[in-house]
N, C-alpha and C positions, 0 to 999 in steps of 0.2 A: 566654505565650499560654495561655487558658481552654482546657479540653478542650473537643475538638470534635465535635459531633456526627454521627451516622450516618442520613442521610437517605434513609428508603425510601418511594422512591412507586411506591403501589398503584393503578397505572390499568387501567381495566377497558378501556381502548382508547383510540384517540386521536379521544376525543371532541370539543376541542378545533377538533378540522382539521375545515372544511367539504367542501363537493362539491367534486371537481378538474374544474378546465377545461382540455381539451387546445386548444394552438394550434398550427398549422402555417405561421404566416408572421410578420414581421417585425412589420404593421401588426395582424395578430390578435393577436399577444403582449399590445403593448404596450397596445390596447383592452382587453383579460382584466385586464391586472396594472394597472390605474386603479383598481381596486376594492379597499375598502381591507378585509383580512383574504381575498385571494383567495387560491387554492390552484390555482395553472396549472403546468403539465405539458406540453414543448415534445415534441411528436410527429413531428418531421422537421429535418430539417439544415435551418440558413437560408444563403441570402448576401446582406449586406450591401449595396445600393447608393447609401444617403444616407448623411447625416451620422452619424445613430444607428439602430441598424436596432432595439432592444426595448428600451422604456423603462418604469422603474417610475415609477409615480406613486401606487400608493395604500397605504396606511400599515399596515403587518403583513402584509402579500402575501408570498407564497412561490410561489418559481421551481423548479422542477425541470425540468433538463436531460433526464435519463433517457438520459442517454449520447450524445447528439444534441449538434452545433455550430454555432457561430458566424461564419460566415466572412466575410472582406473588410469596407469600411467603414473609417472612421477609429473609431468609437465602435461597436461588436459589442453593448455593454450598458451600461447606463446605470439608477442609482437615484437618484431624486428624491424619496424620501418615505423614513422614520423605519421602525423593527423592521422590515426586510427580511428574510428571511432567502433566498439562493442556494444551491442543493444541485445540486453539481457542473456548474457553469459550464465550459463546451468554449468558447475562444474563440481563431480563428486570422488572425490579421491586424489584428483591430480591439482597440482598447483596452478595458477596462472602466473606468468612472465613477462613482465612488461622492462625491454631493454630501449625504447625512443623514445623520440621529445613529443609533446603535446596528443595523448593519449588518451583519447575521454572514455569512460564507464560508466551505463548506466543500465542501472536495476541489475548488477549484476548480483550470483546466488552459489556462493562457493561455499562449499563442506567438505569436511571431511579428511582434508591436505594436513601435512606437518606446516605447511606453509600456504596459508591462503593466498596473498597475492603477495608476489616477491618481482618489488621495482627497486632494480638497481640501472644508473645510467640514465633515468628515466625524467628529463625535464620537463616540467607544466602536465604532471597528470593530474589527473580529472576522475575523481569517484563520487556517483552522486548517488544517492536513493539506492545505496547497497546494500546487501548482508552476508555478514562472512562469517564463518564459526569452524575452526581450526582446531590442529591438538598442540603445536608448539609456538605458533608467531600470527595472526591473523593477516596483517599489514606491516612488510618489512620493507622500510624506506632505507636502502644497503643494507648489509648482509652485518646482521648483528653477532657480534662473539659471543655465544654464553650468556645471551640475555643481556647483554649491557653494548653501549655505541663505543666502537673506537676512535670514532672523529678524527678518523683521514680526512676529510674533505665532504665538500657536500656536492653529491654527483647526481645527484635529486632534485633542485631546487623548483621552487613553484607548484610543490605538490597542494593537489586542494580534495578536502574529505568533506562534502556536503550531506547531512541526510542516513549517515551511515552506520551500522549495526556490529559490531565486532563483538565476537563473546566464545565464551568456551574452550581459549587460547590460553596458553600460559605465560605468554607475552601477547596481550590486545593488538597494540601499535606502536612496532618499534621504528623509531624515527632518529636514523642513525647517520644517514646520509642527504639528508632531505628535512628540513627544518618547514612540518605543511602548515597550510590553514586549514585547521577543521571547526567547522558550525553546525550547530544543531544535531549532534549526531551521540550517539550512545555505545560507552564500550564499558559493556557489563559481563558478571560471570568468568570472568579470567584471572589470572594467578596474578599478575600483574598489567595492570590498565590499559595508561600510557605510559612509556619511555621517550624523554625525551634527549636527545644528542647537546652538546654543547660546540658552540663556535661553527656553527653554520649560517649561511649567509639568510638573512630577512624574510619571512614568509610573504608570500603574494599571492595574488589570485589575477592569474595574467588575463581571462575573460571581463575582470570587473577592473582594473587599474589599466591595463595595457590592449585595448579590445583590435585596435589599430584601423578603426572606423573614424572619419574626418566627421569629428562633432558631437560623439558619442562619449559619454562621462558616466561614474559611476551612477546609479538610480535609473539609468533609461532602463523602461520595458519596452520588450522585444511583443509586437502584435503580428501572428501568422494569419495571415487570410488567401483562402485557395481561393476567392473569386465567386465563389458560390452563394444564391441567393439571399441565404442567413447573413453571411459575410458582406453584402452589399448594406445589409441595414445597420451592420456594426461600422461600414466606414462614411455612413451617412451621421455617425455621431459625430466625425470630427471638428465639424463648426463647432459643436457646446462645446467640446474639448478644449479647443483652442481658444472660446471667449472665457473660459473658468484657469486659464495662464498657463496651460502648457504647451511645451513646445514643441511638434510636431517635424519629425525629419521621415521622409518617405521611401521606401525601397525603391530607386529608380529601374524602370524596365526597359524592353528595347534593345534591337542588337547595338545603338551608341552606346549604351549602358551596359556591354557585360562585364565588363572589370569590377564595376561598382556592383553591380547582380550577384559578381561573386564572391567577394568580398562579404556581402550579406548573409548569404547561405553561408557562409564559413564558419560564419561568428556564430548561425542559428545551429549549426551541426556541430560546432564544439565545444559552444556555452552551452546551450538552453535544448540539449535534445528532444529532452520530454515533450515540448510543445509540437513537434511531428510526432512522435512516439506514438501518439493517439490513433493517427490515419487510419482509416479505413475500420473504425470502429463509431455507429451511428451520433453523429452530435458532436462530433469530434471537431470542428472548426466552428468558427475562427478561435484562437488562442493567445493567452496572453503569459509572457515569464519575466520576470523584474531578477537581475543577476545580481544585486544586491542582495538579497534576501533568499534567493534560491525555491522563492514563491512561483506558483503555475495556475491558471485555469482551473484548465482542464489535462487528466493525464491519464495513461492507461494502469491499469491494478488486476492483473492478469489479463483476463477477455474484458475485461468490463471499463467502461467509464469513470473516472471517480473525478468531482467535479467539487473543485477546493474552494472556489472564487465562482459565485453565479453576475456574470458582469451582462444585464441586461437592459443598460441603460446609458448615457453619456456620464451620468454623474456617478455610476459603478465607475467606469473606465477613468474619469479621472480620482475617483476614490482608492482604486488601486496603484496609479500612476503616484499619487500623495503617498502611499504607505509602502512605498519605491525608494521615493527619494526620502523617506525618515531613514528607512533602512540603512541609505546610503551613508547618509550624517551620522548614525550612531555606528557603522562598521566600519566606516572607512573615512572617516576625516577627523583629524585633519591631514593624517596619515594614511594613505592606500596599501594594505590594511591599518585602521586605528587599534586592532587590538586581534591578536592573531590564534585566539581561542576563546570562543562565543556562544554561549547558549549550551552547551553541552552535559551530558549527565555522564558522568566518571562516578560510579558504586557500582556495591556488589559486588568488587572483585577483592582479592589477600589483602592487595596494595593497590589501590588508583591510580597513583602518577608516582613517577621517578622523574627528576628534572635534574639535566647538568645543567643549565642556564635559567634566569630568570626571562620568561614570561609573560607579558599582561595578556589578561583575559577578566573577562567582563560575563554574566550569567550562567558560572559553570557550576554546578554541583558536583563538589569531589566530597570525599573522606578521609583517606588515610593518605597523605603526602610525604615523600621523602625530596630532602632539596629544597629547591627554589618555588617552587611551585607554579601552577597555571594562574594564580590570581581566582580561585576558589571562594566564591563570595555566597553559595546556598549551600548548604550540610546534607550532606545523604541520609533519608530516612534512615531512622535508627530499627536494623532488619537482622537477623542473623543469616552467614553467608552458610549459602545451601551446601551440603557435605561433597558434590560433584563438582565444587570449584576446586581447577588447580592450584596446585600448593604456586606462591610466590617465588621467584629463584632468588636464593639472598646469597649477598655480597661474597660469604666465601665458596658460595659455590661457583658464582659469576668468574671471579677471576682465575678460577682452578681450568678454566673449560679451553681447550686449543684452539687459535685461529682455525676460521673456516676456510675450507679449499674450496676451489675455483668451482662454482656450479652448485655448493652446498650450503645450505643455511642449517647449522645444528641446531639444536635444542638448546633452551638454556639447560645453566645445569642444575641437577638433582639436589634438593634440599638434604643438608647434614644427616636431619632424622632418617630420611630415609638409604641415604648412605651405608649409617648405620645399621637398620634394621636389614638391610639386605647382607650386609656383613654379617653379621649375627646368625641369619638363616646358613648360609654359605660355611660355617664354620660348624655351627650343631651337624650338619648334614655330614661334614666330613667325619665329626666326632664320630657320629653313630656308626655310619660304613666301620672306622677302625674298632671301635667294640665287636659287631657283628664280625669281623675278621678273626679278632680274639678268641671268643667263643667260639665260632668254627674250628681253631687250634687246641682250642682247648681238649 
């Protein structure tokens, strides 16, 4: 792989982002977010009482939560249009729907659904620093039958799981139409882990492989600076920068420069949200995010600051800009992705992983593998699974279960035993009534 560059932009604010519209109800949302490049801001907790209580429809819209939820409903959130981006979606009971291409997520907080987040249609989405905890699917990449992928097609492609939490689901992450990259990310406490699809097209990560910035390669970090006095002495580092070998490419400014300005922010609003995410929380600039690695600064953790990376020096910044481009070479080369499941922790749950395809991955800890597997190379503490995991759906329940209809993701299905036991109840009960009948006559 070429050396990679160090990419610092110089933004004097987020000129970018328009006026924000706050909304406080379900029907005001989804009127605000029709506008396409809107910037709305939910000012009150909703609940749900139709089908979909806030729906996107306009193309580049941005949702912030602002710590506010989603409640009741079968569909809590729903996007219909292309560059979305959601900053910290609260949703409890109803699903979220993600039907367009290029749809970032972050820190998003869904409970409580049959279906956490259900992308079908849905090309180059983007989940970072989430947590989902579900009763039947947590993450359903197409609409799975019965717990298992029918591999029609892959209507999904380029999905990417960064950072992310799934648990408490009886399918973690069903990846049926959608073949994603996930890194670093933990799907524990479920009946079964991952699911993976077979004969789907190559995982990618279209921020790190395809950013479609002239000069931009895997390992570049992204540097935010609003202009502000702190941030003058962070760009006063870049002479040691530059004489310790890296290569600097600058956010060009200027009305000759807005194609290029925005082309910037694009990258910065659909890669690397986290590194504005911070704004308007004290200390919050300047910021640094490496898309290799899905590393940050500085980033918000509720109200507060959490500060990953203290880079107070020239030789921090390019001490981070080096542990960019390692990232780059061990994820992503010589192939963009080299290995399309990394770092992750698969235990805890019935079953870890189901695989119709083989896999490579590189620092995953799994356990119980059926298939091909993810390339499991560290062993799941040896733990016993707590009595409130779901049961796993197995094979002949899987293919007993009916194609899903239009709009539905079922359940997988009900394990034998319990088939059984519930038969067994259903048939004593009928017993008894006809005794009690008898006697009566008698």
């Amino acid at each position: 792989m070429r050396p990679l560059p160090l990419l610092l932009l110089l933004l004097p604010g987020l000129a970018a982002a328009g006026p924000r519209t706050p909304c406080d109800g379900c029907e005001a949302c989804t009127t605000a977010l029709a506008t396409p490049g809107a910037e709305v801001e939910l000012t009150a907790d909703l609940t749900a009482t139709g089908a979909a209580c806030v729906v996107v429809r306009g193309a580049g819209a941005t949702f912030n939560s602002q710590g506010h939820s989603i409640t009741g409903g079968s569909v809590g959130l729903r996007v219909e249009a292309p560059d979305v981006l959601l900053r910290r979606p609260i949703l409890r009971g109803g699903r979220l729907e993600v039907a367009a291409a290029r749809t970032t997520l972050l820190a998003a907080d869904l409970q409580g659904a049959d279906v956490g987040l259900l992308a079908d249609g849905a090309p180059a989405l983007r989940v970072v620093r989430s947590t989902i905890q579900a009763k039947a699917v947590g993450i359903a990449l197409g609409r799975p039958t019965g717990g298992t992928c029918p591999g029609t097609g892959d209507r999904s492609p380029g999905a990417v799981l960064r950072r992310v939490t799934v648990r408490g689901a009886t399918v973690g992450v069903a990846a049926c139409e959608g073949q994603p990259l996930i890194m670093d990310s933990t799907l524990t406490g479920n009946g079964l882990g991952l699911l993976l699809g077979a004969g789907l097209a190559a995982p990618t990560d279209p921020c790190v492989c395809a950013p479609g910035l002239e000069g931009v390669s895997p390992g570049t970090t992204l540097f935010f600076s609003s202009g502000c006095g702190g941030c003058q002495v962070h760009e006063g580092f870049l002479p040691d920068v530059l004489a310790q070998g890296q290569d600097v490419l600058l956010r060009k400014t200027g009305p000759e420069s807005k194609d290029a300005t925005a082309a910037f922010d694009a990258v910065i609003r659909r890669c690397a949200p986290e590194i504005t995410d911070a704004i308007g929380i004290p200390g919050c600039v300047p910021n640094y995010a490496c898309l290799a690695s899905g590393e940050v600064a500085k980033r918000r953790e509720g109200d507060r600051l959490a500060v990953d990376h203290s880079l107070a020096s020239a030789a921090d910044v390019a001490a981070f800009a080096a542990q960019c481009r390692a990232a780059a070479d061990a994820r992503f080369a010589p192939t963009c992705p080299a290995t399309p499941l990394i770092g992750n922790t698969v235990c805890g749950n019935r079953v870890d992983v189901v695989a119709g395809a083989a896999l490579p991955g590189a620092q995953n800890a799994c356990g119980t593998v059926q298939g091909a597997g993810p390339g499991c190379d560290t062993p799941c503490p040896a733990a016993p699974i707590p009595a409130d995991v779901p049961a796993a759906p197995t094979t002949a329940a899987i293919g007993d279960t009916p194609p899903a209809t239009a709009g539905e993701v079922p359940r997988p299905g009900l394990p034998p035993w319990l088939v059984f036991v519930a038969g067994a109840l259903v048939v004593g009960i009928l017993g008894l009534g006809w005794a009690r009948r008898q006697r009566s006559r008698g």
